[in-house]
N, C-alpha and C positions, 0 to 999 in steps of 0.2 A: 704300446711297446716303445719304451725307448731306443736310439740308436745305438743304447754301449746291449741292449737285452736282443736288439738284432742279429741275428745268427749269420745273418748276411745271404746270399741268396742262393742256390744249391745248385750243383754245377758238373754237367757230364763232357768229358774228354773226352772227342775221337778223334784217336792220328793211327797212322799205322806205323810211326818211329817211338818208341818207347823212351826213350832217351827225353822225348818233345813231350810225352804224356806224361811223364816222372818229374819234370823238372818244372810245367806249369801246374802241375799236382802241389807241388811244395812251396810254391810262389804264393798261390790261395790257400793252402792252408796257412800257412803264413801269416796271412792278413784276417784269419778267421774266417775264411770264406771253404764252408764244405764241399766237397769234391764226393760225390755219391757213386760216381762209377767210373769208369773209362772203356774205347769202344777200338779195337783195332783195325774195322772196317767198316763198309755202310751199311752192313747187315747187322754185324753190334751194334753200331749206330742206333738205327731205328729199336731195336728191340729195346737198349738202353733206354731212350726217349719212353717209348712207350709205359715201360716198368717201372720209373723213377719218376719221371713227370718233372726233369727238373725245372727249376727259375729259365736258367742258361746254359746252352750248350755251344761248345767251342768245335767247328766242325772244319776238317784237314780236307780240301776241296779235291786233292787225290789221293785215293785208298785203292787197293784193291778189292773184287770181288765186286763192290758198288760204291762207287766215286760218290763225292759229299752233295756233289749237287743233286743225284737222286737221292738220296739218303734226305734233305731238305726237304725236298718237293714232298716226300710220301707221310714226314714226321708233318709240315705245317699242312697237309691235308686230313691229317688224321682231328679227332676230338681232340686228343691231350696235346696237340699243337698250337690250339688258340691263342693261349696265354705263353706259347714259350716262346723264348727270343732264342735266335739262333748267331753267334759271329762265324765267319767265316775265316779260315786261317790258312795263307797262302805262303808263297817263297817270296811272288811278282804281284806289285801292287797294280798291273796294269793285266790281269789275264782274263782270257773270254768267259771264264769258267763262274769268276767274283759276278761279274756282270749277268751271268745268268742267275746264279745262285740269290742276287737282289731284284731280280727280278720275279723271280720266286717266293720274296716275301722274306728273305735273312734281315738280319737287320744291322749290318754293318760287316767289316772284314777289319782283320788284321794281320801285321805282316809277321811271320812265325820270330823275327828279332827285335820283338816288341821285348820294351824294360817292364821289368817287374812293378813297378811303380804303374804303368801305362796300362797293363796286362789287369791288374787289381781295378780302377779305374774305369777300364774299358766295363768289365761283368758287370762290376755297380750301375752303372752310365745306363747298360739296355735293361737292368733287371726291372728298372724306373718307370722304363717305357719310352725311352729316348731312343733315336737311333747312331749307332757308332759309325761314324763315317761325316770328314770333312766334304762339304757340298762341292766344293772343286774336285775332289779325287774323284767325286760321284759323275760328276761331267764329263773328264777327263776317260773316263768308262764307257760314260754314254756314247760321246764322241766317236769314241774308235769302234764302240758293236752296234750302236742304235739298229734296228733293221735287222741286225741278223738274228734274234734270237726272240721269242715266243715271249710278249709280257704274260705273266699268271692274271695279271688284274685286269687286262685286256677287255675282259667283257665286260666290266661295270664302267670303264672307262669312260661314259659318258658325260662330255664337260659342259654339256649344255645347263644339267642339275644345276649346275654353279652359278652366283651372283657373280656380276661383272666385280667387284670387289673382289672377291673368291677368285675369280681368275686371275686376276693383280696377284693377289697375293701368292698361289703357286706360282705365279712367272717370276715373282720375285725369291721364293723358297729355290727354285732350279737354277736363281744366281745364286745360289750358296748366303744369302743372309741370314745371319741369327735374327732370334726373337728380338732382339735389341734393335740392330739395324733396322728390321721390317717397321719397329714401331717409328725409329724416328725418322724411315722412308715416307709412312704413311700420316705421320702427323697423331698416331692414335696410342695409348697404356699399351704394355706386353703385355697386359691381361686383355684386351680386346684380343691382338696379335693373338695369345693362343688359341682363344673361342674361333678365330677366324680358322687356323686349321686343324683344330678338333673337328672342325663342321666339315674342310676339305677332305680331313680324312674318313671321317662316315661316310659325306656323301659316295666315295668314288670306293667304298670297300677299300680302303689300304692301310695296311700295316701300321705303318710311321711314315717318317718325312723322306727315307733314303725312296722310298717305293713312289713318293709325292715327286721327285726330281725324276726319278727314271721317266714314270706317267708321263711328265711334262714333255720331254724330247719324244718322245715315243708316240705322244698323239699331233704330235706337231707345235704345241701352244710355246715352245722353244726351239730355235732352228740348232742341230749342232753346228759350233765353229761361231754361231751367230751374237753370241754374248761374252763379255768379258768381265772381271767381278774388275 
C-alpha cells in the first residue's frame, strides 16, 4: 500500500469537553485521518477502545465517572490494547497524573493547545511505533514523581538481562538522545542504535522508549536531578 492509498491510522477521542472532541475531530479529518468514535468519559473510553480497536487513542487525563488514567490502565491490559497507542491530553505539561499514565504504558502526551499541524503529526508519529514525547519533558516528570507512583513494568524490570552495552545505551536513551545522537555517542550506524533498543525494549517488556527513560530513573540506572542533556 502506498502512502497517498494509506487511509492513515483510526483514531478514538475521549474528552469530556465537546468543543475539545469536535474541534480535534475536524483537524484529523482534515488530514485524512479517520476518527471512528468519541468517548465522554473513561467508561466510553474503554468500551470505545474495546469495540473499535483503534490505531490511536487521544485520552483527556480528567474525565469524570473514570479519569484517563484508569481508563489507560484497563484498555493497555486488556487484548485489544497490545497494539494500540495511546496520547495522553492534559491542560499542564508538568502533572502527576501524565507521569502515571507513562508509566502505565501511554505512549506520550500532549498539551490540549497543541497546532493542528503538531496534533496530525503527533497520531502519525505513535501509530509508527514511535513514542510522542521529548526525552527532557520525560525527565522533567520523572524528576518531580519518580518514587511516588507504581511503574506497570516494574516487574520485568530486571536490568541484569542486559549487556553492559544495553545499559549504556538506556542510560543514554534517559538523556533524552535521538537515534542520531546515540549512534554518533557510541561510534556505531542508527541501524545498530535501533537493534540496540529493540533488544532493550523486549528484553524488559516495555512499550517504547518513553516507558525506557521512566525504567531508567525508577530502577536507579539514572539519579533524578543527576544528568543534564
Amino acid at each position: 500500500m502506498s502512502a497517498a492509498d494509506d487511509p492513515g491510522p483510526r483514531v478514538v477521542i475521549a474528552d469530556d469537553q465537546m468543543l475539545v472532541r469536535s474541534g480535534f475531530r475536524l483537524i484529523l479529518s482534515s488530514a485524512g485521518i479517520p476518527v471512528v468514535a468519541e468517548a465522554a468519559d473513561g467508561h466510553e473510553a474503554v468500551a470505545a477502545a474495546l469495540k473499535y480497536q483503534p490505531d490511536v487513542m487521544l485520552m483527556d487525563i480528567r474525565m469524570p465517572e473514570m479519569d484517563g488514567l484508569e481508563a489507560t490502565r484497563r484498555i493497555l491490559a486488556s487484548r485489544s490494547g497490545l497494539q494500540m497507542r495511546i496520547i495522553i491530553l492534559t491542560t499542564f505539561d508538568l502533572d502527576q497524573y501524565v507521569y502515571a499514565a507513562l508509566s502505565a504504558g501511554a505512549s506520550g502526551f500532549l498539551l490540549k493547545d497543541v497546532s493542528p499541524e503538531h496534533l496530525i503529526a503527533a497520531v502519525r508519529l505513535v501509530r509508527s511505533g514511535d513514542a510522542l514525547l521529548a526525552p527532557s519533558i520525560t525527565r522533567r516528570l520523572v524528576e518531580r514523581f519518580a518514587g511516588h507512583q507504581p511503574l506497570a513494568a516494574e516487574v520485568n524490570a530486571d536490568l541484569s538481562t542486559l549487556t553492559p552495552r544495553e545499559r549504556e545505551v538506556l542510560g543514554l536513551i534517559a538523556r533524552g538522545l535521538s537515534n542520531a545522537e546515540l549512534a554518533a555517542e557510541l561510534t556505531v550506524s542508527e541501524a545498530t542504535v535501533k537493534t540496540h533498543v529493540a533488544r532493550i525494549l523486549t528484553k524488559l517488556q516495555l512499550r517504547d522508549r518513553v516507558q525506557a527513560v521512566v525504567l531508567a530513573y525508577e530502577t536507579g540506572l539514572v539519579a533524578p536531578g543527576g544528568i543534564s542533556r
